[in-house]
PyMOL Python script that loads the backbone (N, CA, C, O; Angstrom):
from pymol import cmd

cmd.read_pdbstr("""\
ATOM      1  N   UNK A   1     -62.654  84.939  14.744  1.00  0.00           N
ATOM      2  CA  UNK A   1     -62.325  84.115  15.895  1.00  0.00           C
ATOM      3  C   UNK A   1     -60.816  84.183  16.134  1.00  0.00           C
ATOM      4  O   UNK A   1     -60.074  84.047  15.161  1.00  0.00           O
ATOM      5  N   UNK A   2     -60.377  84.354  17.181  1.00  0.00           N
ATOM      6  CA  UNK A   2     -59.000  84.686  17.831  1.00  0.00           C
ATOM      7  C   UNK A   2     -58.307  83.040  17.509  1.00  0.00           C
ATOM      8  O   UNK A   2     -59.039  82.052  17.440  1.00  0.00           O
ATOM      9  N   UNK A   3     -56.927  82.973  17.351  1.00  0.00           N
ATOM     10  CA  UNK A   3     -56.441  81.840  17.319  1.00  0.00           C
ATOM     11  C   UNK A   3     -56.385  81.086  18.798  1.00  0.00           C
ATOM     12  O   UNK A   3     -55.776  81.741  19.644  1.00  0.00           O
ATOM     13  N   UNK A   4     -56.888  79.897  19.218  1.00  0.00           N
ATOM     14  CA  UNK A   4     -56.748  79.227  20.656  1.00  0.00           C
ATOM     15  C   UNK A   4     -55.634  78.596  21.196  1.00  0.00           C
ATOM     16  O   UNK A   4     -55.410  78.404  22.391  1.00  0.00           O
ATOM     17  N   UNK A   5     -54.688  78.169  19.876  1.00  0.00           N
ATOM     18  CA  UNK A   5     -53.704  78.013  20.394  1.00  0.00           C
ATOM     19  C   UNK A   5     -52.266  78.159  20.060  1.00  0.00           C
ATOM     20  O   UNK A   5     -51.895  78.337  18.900  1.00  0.00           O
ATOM     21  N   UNK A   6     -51.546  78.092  20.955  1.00  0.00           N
ATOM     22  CA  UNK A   6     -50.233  79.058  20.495  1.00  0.00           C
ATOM     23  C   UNK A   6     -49.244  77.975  20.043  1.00  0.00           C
ATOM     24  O   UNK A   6     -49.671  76.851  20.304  1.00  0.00           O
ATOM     25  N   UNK A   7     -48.063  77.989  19.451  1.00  0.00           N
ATOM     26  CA  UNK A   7     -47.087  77.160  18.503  1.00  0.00           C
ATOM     27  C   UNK A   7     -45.748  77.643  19.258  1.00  0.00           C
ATOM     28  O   UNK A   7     -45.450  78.763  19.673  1.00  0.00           O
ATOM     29  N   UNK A   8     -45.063  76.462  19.296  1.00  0.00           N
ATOM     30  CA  UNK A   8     -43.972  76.302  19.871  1.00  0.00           C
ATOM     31  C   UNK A   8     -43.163  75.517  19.353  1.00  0.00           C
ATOM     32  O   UNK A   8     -43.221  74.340  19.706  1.00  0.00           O
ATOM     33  N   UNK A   9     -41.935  76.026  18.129  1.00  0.00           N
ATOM     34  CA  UNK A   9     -41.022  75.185  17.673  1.00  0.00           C
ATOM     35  C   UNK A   9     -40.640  73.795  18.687  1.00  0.00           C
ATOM     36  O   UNK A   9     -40.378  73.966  19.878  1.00  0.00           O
ATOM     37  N   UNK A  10     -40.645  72.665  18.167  1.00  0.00           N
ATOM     38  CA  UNK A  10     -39.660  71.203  18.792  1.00  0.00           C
ATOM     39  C   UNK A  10     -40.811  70.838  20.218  1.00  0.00           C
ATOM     40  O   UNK A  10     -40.295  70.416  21.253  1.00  0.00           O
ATOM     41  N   UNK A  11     -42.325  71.036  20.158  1.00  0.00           N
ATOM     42  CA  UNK A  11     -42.794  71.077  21.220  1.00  0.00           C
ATOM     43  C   UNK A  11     -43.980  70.295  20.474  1.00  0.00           C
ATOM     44  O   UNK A  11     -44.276  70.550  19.307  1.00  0.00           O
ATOM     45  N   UNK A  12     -44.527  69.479  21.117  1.00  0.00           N
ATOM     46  CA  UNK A  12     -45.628  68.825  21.052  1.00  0.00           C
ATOM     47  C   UNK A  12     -46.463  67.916  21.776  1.00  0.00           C
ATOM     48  O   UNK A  12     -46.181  66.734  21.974  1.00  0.00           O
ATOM     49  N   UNK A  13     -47.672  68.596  22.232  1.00  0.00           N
ATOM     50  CA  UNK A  13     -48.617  68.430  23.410  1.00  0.00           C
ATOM     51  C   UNK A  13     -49.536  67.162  22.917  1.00  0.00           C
ATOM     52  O   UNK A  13     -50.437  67.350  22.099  1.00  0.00           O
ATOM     53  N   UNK A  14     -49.310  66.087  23.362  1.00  0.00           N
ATOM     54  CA  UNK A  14     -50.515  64.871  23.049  1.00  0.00           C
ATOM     55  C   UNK A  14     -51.597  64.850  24.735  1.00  0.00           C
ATOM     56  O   UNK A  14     -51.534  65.364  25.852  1.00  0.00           O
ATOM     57  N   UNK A  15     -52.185  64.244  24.239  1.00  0.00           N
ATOM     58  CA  UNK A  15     -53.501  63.769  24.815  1.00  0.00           C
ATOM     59  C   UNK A  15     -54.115  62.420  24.055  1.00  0.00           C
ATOM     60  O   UNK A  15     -54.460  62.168  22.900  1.00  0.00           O
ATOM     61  N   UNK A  16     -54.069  61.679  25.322  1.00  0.00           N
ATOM     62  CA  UNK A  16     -54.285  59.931  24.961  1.00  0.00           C
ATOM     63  C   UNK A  16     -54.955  59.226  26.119  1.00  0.00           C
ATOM     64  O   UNK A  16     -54.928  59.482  27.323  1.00  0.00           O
ATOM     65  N   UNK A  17     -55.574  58.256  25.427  1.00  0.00           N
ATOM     66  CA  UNK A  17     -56.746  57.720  26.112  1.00  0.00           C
ATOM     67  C   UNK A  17     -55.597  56.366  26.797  1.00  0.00           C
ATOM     68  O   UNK A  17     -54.539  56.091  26.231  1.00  0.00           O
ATOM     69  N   UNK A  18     -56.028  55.728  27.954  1.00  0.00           N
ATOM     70  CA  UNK A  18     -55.396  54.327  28.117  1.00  0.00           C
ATOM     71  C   UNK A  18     -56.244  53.439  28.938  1.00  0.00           C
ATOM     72  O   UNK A  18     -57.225  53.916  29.510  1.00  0.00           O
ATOM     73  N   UNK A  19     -55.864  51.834  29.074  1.00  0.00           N
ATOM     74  CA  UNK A  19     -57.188  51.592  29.545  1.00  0.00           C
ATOM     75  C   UNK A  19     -57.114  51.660  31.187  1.00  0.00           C
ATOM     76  O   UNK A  19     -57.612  50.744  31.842  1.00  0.00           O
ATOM     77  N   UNK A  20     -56.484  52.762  31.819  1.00  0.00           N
ATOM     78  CA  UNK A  20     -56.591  52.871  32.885  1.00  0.00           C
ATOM     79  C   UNK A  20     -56.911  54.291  33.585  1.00  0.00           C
ATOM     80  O   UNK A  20     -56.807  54.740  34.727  1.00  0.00           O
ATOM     81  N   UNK A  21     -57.554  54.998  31.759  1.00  0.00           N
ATOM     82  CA  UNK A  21     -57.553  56.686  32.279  1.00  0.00           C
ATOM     83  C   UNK A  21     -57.969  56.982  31.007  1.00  0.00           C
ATOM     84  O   UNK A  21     -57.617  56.348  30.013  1.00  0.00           O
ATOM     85  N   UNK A  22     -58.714  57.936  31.006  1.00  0.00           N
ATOM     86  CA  UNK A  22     -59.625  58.731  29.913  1.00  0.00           C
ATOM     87  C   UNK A  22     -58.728  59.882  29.408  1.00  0.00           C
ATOM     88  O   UNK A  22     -58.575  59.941  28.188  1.00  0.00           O
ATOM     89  N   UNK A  23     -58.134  60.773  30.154  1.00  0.00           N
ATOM     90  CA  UNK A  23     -57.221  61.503  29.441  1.00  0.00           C
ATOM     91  C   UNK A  23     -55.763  61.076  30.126  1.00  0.00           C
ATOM     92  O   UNK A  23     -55.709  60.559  31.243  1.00  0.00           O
ATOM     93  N   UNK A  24     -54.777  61.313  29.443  1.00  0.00           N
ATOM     94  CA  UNK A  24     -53.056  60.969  29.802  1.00  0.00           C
ATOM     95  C   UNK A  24     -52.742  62.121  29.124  1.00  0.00           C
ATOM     96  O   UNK A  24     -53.332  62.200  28.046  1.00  0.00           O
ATOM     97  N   UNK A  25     -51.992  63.071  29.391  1.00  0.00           N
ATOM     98  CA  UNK A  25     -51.324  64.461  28.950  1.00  0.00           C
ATOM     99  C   UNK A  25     -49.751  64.500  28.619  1.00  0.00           C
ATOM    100  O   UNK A  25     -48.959  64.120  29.481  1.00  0.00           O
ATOM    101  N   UNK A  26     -49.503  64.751  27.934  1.00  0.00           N
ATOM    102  CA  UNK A  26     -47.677  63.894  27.870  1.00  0.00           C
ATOM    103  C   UNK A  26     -46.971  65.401  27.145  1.00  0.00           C
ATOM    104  O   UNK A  26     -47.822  66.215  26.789  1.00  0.00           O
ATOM    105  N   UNK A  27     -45.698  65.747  26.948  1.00  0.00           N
ATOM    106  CA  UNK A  27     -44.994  66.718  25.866  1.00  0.00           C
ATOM    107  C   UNK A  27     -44.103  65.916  25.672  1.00  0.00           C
ATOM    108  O   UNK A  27     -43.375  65.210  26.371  1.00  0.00           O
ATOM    109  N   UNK A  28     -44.324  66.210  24.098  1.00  0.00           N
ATOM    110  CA  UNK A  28     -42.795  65.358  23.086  1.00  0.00           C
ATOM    111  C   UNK A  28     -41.958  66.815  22.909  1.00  0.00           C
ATOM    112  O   UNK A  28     -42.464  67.914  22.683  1.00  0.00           O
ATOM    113  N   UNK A  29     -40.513  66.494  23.079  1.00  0.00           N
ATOM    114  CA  UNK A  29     -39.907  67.584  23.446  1.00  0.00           C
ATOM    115  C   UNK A  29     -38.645  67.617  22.388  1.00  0.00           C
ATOM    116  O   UNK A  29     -37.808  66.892  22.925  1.00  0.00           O
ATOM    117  N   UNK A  30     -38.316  67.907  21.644  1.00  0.00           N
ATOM    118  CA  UNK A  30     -37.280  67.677  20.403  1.00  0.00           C
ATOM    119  C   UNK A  30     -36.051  68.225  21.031  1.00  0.00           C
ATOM    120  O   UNK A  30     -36.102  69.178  21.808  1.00  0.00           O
ATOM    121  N   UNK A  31     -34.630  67.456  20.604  1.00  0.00           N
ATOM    122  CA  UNK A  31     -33.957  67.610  21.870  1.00  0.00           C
ATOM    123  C   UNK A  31     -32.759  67.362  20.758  1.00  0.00           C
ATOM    124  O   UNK A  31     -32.764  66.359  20.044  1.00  0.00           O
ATOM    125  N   UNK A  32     -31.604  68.503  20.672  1.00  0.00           N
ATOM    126  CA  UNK A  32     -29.907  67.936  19.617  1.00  0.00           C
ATOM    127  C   UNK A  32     -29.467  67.298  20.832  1.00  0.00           C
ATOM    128  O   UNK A  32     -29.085  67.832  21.873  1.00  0.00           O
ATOM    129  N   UNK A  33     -29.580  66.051  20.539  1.00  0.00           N
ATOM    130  CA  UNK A  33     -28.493  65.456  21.149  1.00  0.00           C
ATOM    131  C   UNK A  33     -26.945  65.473  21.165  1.00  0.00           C
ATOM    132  O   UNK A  33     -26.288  64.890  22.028  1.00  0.00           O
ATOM    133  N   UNK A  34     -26.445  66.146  20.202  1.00  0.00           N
ATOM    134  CA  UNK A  34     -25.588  66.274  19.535  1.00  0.00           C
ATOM    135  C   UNK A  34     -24.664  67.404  20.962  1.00  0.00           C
ATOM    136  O   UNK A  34     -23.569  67.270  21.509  1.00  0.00           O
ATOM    137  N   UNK A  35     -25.550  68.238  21.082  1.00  0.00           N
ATOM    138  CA  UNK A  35     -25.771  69.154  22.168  1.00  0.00           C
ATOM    139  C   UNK A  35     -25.343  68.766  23.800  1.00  0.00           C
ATOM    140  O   UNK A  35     -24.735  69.413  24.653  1.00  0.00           O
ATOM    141  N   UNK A  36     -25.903  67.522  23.809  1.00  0.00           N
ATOM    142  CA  UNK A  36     -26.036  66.867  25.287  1.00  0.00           C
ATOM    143  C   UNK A  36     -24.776  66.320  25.636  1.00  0.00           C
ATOM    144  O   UNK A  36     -24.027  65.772  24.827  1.00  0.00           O
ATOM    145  N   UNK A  37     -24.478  66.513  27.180  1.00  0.00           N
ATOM    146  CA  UNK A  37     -23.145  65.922  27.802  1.00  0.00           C
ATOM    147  C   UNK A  37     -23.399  64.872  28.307  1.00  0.00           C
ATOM    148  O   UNK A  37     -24.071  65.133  29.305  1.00  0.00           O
ATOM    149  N   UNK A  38     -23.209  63.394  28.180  1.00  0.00           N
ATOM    150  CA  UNK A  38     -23.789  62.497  28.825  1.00  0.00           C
ATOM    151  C   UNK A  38     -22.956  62.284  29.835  1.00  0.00           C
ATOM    152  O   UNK A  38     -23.551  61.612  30.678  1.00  0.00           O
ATOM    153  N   UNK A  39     -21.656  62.575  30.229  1.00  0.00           N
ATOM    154  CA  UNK A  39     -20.897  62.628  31.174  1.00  0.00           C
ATOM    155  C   UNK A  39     -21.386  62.956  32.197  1.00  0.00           C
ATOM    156  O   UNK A  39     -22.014  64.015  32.225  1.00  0.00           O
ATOM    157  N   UNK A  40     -21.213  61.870  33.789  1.00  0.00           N
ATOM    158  CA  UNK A  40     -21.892  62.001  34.922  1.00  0.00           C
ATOM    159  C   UNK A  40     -21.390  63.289  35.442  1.00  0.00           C
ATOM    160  O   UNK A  40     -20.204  63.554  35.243  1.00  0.00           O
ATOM    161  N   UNK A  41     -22.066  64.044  36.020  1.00  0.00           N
ATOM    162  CA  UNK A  41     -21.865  64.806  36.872  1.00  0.00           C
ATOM    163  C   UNK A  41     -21.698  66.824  35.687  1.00  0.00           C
ATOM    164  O   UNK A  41     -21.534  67.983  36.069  1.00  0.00           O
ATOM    165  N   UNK A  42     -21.858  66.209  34.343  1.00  0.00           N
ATOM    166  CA  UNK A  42     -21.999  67.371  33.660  1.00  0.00           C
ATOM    167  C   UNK A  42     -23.599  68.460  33.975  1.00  0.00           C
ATOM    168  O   UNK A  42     -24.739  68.164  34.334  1.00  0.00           O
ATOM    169  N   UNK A  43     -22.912  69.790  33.615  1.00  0.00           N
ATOM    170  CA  UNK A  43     -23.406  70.656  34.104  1.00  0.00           C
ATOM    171  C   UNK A  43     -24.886  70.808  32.879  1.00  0.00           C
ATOM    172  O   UNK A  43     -24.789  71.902  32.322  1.00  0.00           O
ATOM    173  N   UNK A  44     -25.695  70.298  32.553  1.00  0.00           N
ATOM    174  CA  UNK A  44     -27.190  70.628  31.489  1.00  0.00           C
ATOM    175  C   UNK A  44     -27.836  71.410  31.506  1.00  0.00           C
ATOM    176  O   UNK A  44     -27.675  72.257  32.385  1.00  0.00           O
ATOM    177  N   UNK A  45     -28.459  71.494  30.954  1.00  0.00           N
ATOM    178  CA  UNK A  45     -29.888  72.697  30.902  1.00  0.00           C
ATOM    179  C   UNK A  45     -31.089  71.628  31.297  1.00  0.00           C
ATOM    180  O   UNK A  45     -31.937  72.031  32.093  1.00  0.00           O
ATOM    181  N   UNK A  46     -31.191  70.375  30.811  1.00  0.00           N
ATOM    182  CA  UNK A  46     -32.331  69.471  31.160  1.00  0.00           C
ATOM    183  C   UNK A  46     -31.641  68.366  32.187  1.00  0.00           C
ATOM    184  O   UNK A  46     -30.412  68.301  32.165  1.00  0.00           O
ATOM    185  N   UNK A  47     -32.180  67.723  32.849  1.00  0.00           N
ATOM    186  CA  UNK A  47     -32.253  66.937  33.657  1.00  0.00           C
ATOM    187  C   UNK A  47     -32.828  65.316  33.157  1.00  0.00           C
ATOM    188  O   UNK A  47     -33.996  65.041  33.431  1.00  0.00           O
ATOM    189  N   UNK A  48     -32.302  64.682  32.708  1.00  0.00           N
ATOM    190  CA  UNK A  48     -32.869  63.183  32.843  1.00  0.00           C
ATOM    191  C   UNK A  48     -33.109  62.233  33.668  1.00  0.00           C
ATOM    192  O   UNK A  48     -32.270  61.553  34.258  1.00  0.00           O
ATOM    193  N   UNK A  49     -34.511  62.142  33.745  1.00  0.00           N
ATOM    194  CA  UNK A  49     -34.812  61.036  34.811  1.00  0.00           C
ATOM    195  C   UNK A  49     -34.778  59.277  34.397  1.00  0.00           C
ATOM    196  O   UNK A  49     -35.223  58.335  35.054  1.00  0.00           O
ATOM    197  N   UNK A  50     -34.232  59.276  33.364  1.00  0.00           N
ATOM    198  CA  UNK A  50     -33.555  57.999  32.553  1.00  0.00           C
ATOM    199  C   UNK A  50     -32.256  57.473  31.842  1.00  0.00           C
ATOM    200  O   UNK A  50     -32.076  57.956  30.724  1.00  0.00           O
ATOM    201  N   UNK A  51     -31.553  56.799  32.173  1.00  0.00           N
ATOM    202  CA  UNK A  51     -30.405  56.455  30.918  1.00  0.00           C
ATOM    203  C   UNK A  51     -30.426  57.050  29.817  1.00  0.00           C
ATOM    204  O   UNK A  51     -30.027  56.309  28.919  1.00  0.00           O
ATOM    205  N   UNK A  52     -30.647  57.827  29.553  1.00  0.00           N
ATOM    206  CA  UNK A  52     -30.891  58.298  27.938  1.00  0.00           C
ATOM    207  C   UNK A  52     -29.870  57.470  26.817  1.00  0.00           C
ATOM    208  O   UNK A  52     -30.143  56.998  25.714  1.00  0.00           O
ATOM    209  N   UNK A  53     -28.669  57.501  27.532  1.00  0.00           N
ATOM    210  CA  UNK A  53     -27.690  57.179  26.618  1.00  0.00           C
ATOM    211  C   UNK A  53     -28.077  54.928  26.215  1.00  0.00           C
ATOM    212  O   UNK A  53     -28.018  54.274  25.174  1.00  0.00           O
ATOM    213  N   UNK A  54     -28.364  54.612  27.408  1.00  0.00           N
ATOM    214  CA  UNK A  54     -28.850  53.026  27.027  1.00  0.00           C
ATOM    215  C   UNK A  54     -29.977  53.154  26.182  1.00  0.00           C
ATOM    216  O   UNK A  54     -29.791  52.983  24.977  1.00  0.00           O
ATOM    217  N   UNK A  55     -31.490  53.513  26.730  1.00  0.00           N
ATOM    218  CA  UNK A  55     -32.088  53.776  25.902  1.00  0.00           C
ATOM    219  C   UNK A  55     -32.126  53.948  24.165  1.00  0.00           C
ATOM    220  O   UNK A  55     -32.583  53.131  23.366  1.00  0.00           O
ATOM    221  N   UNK A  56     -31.458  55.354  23.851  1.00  0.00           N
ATOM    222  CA  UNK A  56     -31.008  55.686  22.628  1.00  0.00           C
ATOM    223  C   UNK A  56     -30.268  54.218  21.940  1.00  0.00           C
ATOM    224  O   UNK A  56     -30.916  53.693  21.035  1.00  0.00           O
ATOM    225  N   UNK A  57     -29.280  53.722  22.241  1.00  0.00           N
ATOM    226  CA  UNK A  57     -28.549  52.393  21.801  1.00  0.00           C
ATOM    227  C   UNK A  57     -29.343  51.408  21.753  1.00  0.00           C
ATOM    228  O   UNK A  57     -28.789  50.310  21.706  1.00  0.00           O
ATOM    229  N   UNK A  58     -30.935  51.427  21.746  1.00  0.00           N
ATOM    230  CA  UNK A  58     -32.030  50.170  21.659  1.00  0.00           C
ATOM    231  C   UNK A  58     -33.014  50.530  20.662  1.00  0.00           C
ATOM    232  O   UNK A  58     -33.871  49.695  20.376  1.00  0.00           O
ATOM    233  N   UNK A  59     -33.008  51.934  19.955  1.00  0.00           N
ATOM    234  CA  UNK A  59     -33.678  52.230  19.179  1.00  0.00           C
ATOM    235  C   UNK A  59     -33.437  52.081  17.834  1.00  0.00           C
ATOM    236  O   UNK A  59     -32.647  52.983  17.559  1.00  0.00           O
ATOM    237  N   UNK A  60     -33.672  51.461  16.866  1.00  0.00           N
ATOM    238  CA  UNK A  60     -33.405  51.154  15.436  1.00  0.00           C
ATOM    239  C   UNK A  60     -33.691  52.371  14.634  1.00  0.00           C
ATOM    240  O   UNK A  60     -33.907  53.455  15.176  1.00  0.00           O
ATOM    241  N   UNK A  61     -33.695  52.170  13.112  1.00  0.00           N
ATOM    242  CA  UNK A  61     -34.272  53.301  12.439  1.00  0.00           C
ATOM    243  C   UNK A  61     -36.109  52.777  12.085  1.00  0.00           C
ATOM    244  O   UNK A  61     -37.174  53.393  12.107  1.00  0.00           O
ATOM    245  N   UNK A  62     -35.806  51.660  11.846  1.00  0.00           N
ATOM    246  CA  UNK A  62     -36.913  51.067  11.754  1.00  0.00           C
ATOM    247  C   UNK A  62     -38.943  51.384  12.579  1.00  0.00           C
ATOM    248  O   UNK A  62     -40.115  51.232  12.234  1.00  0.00           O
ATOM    249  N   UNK A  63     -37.997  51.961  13.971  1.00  0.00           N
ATOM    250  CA  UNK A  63     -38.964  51.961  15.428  1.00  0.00           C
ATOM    251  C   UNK A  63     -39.105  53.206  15.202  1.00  0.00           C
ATOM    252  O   UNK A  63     -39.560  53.721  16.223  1.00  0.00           O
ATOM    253  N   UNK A  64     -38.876  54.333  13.993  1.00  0.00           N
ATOM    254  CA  UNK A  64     -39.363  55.982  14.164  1.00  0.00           C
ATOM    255  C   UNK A  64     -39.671  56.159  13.105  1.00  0.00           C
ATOM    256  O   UNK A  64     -40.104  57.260  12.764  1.00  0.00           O
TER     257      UNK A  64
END
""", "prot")
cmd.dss("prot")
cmd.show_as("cartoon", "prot")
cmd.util.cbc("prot")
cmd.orient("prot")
């Protein structure tokens, strides 16, 4: 039997039930922040459609 599916370092495909939908399709996307310019108007490779930088400052070690 051929392998079905293929592997992608820092990539991970969920599928989740909610109570407003039978399937929800999402990618967890592993990301160096270390890497990232949070400076407005810097030039990225990704695009954020969120604060990242507030966000990140609400997360404990505790919550991962």
């Amino acid at each position: 039997m051929q392998n079905l599916f293929m592997e992608f370092e820092g990539f991970i495909l969920v599928d989740r039930k909610t109570p407003h939908t039978s399937s929800r399709k999402g990618l967890i996307v592993a990301l160096d922040l270390e890497k990232y310019d949070f400076n407005k108007g810097s030039q990225n490779l990704i695009e954020l459609k969120v604060n990242l930088r507030n966000y990140i400052n609400t997360i404990s070690i505790s919550d991962v």
